[in-house]
N, C-alpha and C positions, 0 to 999 in steps of 0.2 A: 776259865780260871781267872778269879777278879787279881788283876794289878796291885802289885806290894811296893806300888808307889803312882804318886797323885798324876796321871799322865795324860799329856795337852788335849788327845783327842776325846776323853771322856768328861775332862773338865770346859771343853768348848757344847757336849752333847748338853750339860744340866746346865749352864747357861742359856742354849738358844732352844732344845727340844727336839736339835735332829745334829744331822753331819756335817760340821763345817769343817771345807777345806783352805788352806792356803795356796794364795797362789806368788807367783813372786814375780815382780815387778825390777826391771831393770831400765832407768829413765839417763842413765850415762853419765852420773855425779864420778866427782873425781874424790881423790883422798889426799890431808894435806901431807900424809909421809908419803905420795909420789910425785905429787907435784912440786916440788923443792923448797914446799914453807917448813916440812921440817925435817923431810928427806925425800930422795929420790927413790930411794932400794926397794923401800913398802916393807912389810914385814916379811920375814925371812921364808914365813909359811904361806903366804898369801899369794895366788895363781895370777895370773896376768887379766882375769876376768872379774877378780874379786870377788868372789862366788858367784856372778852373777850368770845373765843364760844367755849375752851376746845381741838381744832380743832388741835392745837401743840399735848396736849398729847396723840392724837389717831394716832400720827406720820402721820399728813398730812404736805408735803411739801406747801411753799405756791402757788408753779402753780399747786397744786391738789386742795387747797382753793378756788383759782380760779375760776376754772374749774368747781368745785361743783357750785358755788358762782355762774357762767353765765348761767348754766342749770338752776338752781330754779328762780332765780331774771329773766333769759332773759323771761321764762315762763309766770311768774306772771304780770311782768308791760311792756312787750313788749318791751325791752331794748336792744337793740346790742351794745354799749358801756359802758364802766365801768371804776370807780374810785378805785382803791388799797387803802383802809384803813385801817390802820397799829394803832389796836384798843387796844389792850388787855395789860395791864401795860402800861411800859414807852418806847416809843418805839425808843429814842436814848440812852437809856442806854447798849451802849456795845460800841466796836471800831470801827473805821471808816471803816477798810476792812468787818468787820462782815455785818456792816450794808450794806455798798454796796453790797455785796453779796445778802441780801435780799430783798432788793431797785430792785437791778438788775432784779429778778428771776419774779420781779413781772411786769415793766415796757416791758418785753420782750414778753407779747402777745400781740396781733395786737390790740386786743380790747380794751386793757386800756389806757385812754388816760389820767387818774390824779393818781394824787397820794396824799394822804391825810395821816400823819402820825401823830398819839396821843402823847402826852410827856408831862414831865413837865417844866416848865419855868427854874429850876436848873438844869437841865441836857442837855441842849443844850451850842454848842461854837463854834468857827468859823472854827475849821474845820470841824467839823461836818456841822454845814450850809453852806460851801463851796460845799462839796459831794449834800448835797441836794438841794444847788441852778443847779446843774450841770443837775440835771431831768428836772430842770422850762424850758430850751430851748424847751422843743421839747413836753415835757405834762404840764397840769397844777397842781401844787403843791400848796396843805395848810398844815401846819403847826398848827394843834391842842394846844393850852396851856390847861392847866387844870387849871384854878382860881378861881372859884366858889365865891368868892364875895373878894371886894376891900377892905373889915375892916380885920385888922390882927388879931381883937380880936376874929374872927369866926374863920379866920384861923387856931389859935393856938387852940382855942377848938376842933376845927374837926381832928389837930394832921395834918395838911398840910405838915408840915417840911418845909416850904421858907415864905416869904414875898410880898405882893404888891409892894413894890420896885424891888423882883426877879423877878415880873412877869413883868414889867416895861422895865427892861433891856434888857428882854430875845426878848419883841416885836422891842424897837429900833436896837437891835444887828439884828436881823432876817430882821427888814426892809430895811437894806443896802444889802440884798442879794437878793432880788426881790421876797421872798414869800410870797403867802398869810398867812392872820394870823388870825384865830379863836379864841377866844376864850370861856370856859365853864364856864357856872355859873347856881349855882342851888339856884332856889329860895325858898325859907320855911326852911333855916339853922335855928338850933335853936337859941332863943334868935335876931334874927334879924326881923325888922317892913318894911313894904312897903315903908318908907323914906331908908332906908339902901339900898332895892333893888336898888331905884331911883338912891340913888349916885353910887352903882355902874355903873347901866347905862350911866352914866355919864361923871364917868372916863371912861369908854369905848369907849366912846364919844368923849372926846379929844386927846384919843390916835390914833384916826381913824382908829380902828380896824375894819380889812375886812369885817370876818364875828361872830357871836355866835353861840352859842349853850346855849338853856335856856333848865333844867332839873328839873323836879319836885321831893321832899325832898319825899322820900322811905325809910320804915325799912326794908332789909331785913333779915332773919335770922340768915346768919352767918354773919353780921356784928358787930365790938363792939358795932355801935351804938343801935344794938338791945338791949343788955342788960338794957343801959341808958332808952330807950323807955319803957321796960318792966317796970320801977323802976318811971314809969310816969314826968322823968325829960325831954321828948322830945312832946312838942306840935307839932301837925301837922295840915297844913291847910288843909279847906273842899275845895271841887272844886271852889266853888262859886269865894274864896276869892283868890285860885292861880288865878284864868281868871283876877282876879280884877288887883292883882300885873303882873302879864303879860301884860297886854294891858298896863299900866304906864311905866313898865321896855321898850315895843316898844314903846311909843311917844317919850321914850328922848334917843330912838338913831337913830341917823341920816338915812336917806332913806338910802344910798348908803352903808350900812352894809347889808352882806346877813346875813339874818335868817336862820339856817343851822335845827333846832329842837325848839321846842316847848315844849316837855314834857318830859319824860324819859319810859324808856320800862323796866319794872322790870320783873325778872323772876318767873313767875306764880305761880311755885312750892317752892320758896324762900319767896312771899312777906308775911310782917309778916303786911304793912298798911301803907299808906289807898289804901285800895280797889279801890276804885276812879280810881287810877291808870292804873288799870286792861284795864280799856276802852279809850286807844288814842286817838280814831277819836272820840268818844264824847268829848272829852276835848277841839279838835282842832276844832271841831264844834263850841263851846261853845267861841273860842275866837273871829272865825269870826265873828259871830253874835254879839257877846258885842263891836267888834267895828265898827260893820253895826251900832248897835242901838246906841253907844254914836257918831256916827257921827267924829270918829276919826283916826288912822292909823299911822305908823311908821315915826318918824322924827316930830311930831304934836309939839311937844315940844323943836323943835330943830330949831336953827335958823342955816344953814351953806350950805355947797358945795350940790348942787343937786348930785342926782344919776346916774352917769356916764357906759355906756354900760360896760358888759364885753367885752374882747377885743375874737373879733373871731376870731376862732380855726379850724384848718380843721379834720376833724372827720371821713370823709369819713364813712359815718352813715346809707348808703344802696348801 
């Protein structure tokens, strides 16, 4: 059944001609809301790993990440191409030589042909986007934001440390450099309704932001926001009701955004709820089919520029 909405892995297949996977990359950057430039706490949902896979402190380089990363992934989904994603904290926080260095280490196997780096909308500037437009010749690059919803009053609850107007910036500054630009947003913040979700979709909408990432609201243990949860001030949705805000968050943005995630992957032995979680492809099942049955699909809501081909890449892919 074809996809009723533009979704990362088939928009990476008409780009390069085959299966490219992501691998993710954790080189031990830190973040300035834990390092005490603008808090210590970090956000209230952020794990003590920052998504990342621990993979720094077992002193792996990142072409031993790699490496690992193209054995299990080429294994499992039949891949001989690969994206370097540059996952765990902020990943332009440090200097421009550092980071090239890391950029470099990773661009230099045959196999990878993108490069996909996580950050936040405060921590990027144009010489750093200079360095990182300097990969778009020759691989394709996105650029990760972390913004998790467009009202600043979530923001400031969750301890974000910047502004909707920083994240604002940070896409026009970055789209004079020619990269793509992602953005994340998780739906089930506390205190925010399926209208909340929508307007972010929205603004995302007009920003004509490349692609997303939609993540579903997890406690996990060592988060602060566990504590909050425990003290029953964090309502959580049931699955039913994320599918519901999911499929509305996809009508109102426009086709030509990739879908990069759907849900979120919590860690098993961390999650403190909902359970729910636990099971991805039921959830992701659960979307296709509510928008088989409402007869609906991404951009439904959107009136503007049809969805334009990615531009093809040579991949040399067998």
């Amino acid at each position: 059944m074809a996809k009723r909405y533009n979704d990362f892995n088939g928009y990476l297949k008409r780009a390069f001609g085959c299966r490219v996977q992501k691998l993710t990359i954790d080189v031990g950057f830190s973040c300035p809301n834990r390092d005490g430039t603008l808090s210590s706490l970090g956000c209230l949902f952020c794990d003590g790993r920052g998504s990342g896979s621990g993979a720094h402190q077992q002193g792996l380089s990142v072409s031993a990440q790699i490496a690992q990363g193209k054995a299990r992934l080429g294994k499992r989904y039949h891949a001989r191409k690969f994206m370097a994603y540059f996952q765990a904290f902020t990943n332009t926080y440090a200097e421009v030589p550092v980071l090239r260095k890391r950029y470099d280490e990773a661009v230099s196997d045959p196999d990878v042909v993108g490069l996909a780096i996580g950050t936040r909308p405060d921590c990027v500037d144009e010489k750093k986007l200079d360095l990182i437009e300097s990969y778009a010749r020759t691989h394709m690059v996105w650029i990760e934001y972390g913004l998790q919803s467009m009202h600043d009053r979530t923001l400031t609850d969750m301890n974000r440390g910047h502004t909707f107007k920083d994240f604002v910036r940070a896409v026009e500054m970055t789209r004079g450099h020619g990269i793509l630009v992602c953005a994340h947003v998780i739906i089930g913040l506390p205190g925010e309704s399926k209208n909340d979700v929508v307007q972010t979709a929205d603004a995302l909408a007009a920003l004509e932001i490349d692609g997303v990432k939609i993540h579903s609201l997890y406690i996990q243990d060592d988060t602060p926001l566990a504590e909050r949860y425990r003290s029953g001030k964090v309502p959580l949705l049931d699955r039913d009701t994320y599918v519901d805000w999911v499929v509305a968050f996809l009508e109102h943005l426009p086709q030509r955004t990739v879908i990069q995630r759907l849900t979120g992957d919590p860690h098993r032995d961390l999650l403190v709820a909902p359970a729910w979680t636990l099971d991805k492809y039921e959830t992701l099942k659960r979307i296709d089919t509510a928008l088989e049955r409402l007869g609906t699909a991404q951009g439904a809501m959107v009136r503007g520029r049809p969805n334009p081909p990615p531009k093809k890449r040579r991949s040399n892919c067998f």
